[in-house]
C-alpha positions as CSV (number, residue, x, y, z in Angstrom):
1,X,5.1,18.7,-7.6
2,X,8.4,18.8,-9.0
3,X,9.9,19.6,-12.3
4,X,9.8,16.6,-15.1
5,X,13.0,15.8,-16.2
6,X,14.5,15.9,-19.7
7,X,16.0,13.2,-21.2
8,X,18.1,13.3,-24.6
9,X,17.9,10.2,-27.0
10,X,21.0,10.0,-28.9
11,X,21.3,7.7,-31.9
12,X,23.6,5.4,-31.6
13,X,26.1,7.5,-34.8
14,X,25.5,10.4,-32.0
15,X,26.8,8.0,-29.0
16,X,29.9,7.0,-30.7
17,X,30.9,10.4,-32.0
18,X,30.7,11.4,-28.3
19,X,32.8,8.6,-26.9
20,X,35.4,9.1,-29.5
21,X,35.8,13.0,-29.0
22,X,35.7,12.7,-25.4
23,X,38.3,9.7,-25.7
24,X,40.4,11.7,-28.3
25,X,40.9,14.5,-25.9
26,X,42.2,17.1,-28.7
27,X,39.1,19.3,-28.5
28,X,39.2,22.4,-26.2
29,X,38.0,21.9,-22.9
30,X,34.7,23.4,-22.7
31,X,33.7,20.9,-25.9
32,X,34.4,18.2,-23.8
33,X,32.6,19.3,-21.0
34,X,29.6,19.8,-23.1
35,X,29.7,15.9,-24.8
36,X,30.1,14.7,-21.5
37,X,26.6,16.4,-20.2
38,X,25.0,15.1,-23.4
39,X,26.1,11.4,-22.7
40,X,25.6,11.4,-19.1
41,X,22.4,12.7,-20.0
42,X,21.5,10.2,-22.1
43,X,22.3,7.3,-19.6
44,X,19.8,8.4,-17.5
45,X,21.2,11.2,-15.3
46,X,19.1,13.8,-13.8
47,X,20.6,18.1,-15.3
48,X,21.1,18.5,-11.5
49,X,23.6,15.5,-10.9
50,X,25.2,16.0,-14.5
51,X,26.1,19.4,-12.8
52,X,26.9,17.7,-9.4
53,X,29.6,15.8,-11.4
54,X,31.0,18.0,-13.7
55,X,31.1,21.3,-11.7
56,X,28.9,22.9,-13.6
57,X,26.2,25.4,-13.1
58,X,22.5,23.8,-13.3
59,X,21.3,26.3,-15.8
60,X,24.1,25.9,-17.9
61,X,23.8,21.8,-18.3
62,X,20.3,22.4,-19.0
63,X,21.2,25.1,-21.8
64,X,23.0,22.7,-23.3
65,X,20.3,20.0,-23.4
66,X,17.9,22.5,-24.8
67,X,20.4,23.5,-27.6
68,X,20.8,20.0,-28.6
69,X,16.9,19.6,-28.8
70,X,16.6,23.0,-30.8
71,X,19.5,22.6,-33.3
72,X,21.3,18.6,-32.5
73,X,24.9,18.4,-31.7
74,X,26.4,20.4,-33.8
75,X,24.2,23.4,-31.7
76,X,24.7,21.4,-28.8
77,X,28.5,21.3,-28.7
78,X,29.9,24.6,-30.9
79,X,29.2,28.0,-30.0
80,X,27.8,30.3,-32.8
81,X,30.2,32.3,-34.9
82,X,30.0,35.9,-32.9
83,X,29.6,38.9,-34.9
84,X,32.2,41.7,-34.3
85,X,33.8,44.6,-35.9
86,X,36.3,43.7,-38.5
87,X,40.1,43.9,-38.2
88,X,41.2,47.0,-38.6
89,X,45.0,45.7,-39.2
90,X,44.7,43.8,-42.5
91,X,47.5,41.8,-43.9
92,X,47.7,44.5,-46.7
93,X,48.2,47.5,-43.7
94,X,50.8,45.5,-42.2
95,X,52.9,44.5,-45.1
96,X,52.9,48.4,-46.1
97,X,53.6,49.5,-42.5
98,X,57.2,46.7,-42.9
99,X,57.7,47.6,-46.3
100,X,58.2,52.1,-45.3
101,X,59.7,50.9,-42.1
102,X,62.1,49.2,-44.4
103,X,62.4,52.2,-46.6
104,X,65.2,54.9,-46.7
105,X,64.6,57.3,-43.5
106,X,62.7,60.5,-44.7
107,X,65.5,63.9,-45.4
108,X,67.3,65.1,-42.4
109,X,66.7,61.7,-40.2
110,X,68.8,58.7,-39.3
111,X,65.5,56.2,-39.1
112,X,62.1,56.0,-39.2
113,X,60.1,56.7,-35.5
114,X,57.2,55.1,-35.2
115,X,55.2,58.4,-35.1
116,X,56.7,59.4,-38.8
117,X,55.8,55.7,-40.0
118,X,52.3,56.4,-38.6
119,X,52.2,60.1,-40.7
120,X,53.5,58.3,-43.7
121,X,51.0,55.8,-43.9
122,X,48.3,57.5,-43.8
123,X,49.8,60.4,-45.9
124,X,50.2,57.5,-48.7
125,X,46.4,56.7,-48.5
126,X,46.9,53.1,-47.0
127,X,44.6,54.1,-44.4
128,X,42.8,57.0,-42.8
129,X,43.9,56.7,-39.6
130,X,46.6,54.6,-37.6
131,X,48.2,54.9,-34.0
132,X,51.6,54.8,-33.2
133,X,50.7,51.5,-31.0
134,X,49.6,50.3,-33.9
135,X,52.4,50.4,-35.6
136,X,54.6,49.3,-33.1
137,X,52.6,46.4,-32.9
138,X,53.0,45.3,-36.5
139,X,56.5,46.1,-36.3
140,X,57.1,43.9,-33.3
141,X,55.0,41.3,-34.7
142,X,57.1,41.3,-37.9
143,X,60.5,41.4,-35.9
């Protein structure tokens, strides 16, 4: 015997939200993809055509359908915020990096390299450590 197949009910509020966002077309991509799977879903078709149709992988429609049932649409379309280390360049770093890059060269130099900037921030206590890519990076970012 085969599988049963899942079918979604969406409430009607549900149906149009997913009609207008897919209609709207100012969402990223994979967003799209994913309120497509839930309305095809809904009108009837099978995980395995939904996937058929939209290029999808099988597991992946169904992944979908089974976060909608755990945690509704919201679950269904968004992905989770992601945990991750924090930035280590802060707006506070980088307006210190621009404001000694700015700065009067140190005795005996014409300008700052980006190897003394590195030094003198972390000799003023801005942070305890900071490469010279770094640095060039907040540089070029801040022209």
């Amino acid at each position: 015997m085969g599988r049963k197949f899942k079918f979604i009910q969406l409430t009607a509020e549900e149906r149009a939200y997913l009609n207008q966002y897919v209609k709207q077309g100012e969402s990223r991509a994979l967003e799209q993809a994913r309120s497509r799977i839930l309305l095809f879903n809904d009108s009837g078709k099978t995980s395995r055509e939904i996937a058929v149709l939209l290029d999808w992988n099988y597991v992946s429609v169904t992944q979908i359908l089974s976060r909608y049932e755990q945690g509704g649409l919201e679950r269904a379309l968004f992905d989770a915020p992601r945990s991750g280390a924090p930035r280590k360049l802060t707006p506070e770093l980088e307006a210190k990096v621009s404001a000694v890059a700015c700065s009067e060269a140190p005795d005996g130099r014409v300008r700052w390299t980006i190897r003394l900037l590195a030094d003198e921030v972390v000799r003023m206590q801005a942070t305890e450590s900071i490469s010279a890519s770094s640095v060039r990076s907040i540089l070029k970012k801040a022209n």
